[in-house]
C-alpha positions as CSV (number, residue, x, y, z in Angstrom):
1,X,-12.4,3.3,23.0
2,X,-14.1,6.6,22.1
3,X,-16.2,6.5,19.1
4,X,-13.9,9.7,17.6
5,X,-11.1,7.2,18.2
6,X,-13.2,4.4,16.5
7,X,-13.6,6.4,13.3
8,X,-10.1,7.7,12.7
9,X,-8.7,3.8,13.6
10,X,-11.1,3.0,11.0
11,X,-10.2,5.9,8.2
12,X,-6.8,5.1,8.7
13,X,-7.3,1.3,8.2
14,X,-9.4,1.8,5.1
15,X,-6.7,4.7,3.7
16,X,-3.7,1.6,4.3
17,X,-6.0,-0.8,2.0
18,X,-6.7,1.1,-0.4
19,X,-2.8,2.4,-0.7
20,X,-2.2,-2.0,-1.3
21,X,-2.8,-2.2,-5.3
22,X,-0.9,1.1,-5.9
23,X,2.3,0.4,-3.9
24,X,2.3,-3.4,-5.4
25,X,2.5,-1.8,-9.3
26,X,5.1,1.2,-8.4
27,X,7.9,-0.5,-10.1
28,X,9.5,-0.1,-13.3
29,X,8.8,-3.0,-15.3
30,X,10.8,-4.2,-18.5
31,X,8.4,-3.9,-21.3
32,X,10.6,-4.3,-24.3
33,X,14.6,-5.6,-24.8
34,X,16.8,-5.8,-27.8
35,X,17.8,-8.7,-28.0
36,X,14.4,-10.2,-26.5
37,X,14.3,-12.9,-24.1
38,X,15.1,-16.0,-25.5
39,X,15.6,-15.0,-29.0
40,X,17.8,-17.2,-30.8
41,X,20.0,-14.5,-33.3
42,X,22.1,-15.3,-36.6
43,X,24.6,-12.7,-35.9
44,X,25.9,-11.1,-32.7
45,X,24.4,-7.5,-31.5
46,X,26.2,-4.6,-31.1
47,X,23.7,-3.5,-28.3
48,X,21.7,-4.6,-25.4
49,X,18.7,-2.1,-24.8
50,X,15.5,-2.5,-22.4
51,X,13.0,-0.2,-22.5
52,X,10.8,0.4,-18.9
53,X,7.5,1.4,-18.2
54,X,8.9,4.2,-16.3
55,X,11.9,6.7,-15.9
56,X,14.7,5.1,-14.3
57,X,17.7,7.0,-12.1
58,X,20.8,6.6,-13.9
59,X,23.1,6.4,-11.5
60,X,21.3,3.3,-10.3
61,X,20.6,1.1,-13.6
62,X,23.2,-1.6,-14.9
63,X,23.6,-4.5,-17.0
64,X,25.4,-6.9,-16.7
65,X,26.0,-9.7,-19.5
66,X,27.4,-13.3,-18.5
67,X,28.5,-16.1,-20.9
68,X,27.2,-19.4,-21.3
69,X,27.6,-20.8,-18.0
70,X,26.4,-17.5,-16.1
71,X,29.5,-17.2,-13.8
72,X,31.5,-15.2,-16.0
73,X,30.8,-12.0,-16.9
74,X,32.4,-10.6,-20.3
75,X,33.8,-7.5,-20.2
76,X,32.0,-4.1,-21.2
77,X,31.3,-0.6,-20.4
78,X,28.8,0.5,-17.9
79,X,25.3,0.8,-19.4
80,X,23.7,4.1,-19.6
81,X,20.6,5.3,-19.7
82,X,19.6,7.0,-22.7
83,X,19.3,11.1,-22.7
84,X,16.5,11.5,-25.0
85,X,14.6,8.7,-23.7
86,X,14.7,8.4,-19.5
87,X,13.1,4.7,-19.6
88,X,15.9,3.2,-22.4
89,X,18.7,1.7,-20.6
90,X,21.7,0.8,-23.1
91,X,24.8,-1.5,-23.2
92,X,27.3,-1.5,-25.8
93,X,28.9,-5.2,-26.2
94,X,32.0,-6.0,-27.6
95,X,31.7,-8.8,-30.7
96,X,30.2,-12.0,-29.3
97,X,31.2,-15.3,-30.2
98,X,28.1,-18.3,-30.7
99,X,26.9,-19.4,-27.5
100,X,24.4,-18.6,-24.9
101,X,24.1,-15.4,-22.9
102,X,22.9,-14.4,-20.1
103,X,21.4,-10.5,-19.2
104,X,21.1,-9.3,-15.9
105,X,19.9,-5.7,-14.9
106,X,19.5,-3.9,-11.7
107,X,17.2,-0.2,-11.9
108,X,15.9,2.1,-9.7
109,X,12.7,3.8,-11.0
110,X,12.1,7.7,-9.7
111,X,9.5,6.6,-7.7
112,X,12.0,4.4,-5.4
113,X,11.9,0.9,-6.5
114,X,15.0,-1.2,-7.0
115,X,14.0,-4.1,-10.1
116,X,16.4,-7.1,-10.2
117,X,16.4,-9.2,-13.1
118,X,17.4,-11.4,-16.2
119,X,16.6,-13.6,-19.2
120,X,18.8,-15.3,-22.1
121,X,19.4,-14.8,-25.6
122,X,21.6,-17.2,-27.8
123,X,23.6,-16.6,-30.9
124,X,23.3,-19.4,-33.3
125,X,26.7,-20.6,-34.7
């Protein structure tokens, strides 16, 4: 091998590494959610919301809530993301009885990266 070959083999190389650390963070992380995970609540809410560290594509982001023994879902409209803020995705829920619940979302992020994934809340009777 050439050393001109040797040197763009090894440019290339060092470009990949150092490309590592930023492709491992560019997803949209959940940074706050209404309810929160594991919150134990004395009356129902009218609202899931979970706010992201980034903008999310709204044709891509759901939420889906399940009851207490996560195999049936209840029975709301498709979440939306919000129009004045891009990284607010919102749920409106129909009156919950006591129980627990389960949350699970689904979002792309503009920058390509599909995030899949849940907690629990509980409403006290």
């Amino acid at each position: 091998m050439s050393r001109r070959r040797r040197v763009v083999v090894a440019i290339l190389a060092a470009s990949g590494v150092a490309l590592i650390p930023m492709l491992a963070q560019a997803h949209a992380a959940l940074v706050r959610s209404e309810p929160a995970r594991r919150a134990t609540l004395s009356k129902p809410p009218t609202q899931i919301r979970l706010w992201f560290n980034e903008r999310l594509e709204p044709a891509y982001a759901s939420i889906k809530l399940f009851g207490a023994d996560g195999t049936k879902q209840i029975e709301t409209r498709n979440a939306a993301v919000d129009a004045a803020d891009p990284k607010l995705l919102v749920l409106e829920l129909p009156p919950l009885a006591p129980g627990q619940y389960t949350v699970k979302y689904r979002v792309l992020s503009v920058d390509g990266h599909t995030v899949d994934y849940g907690y629990t809340f509980t409403i006290k009777p």
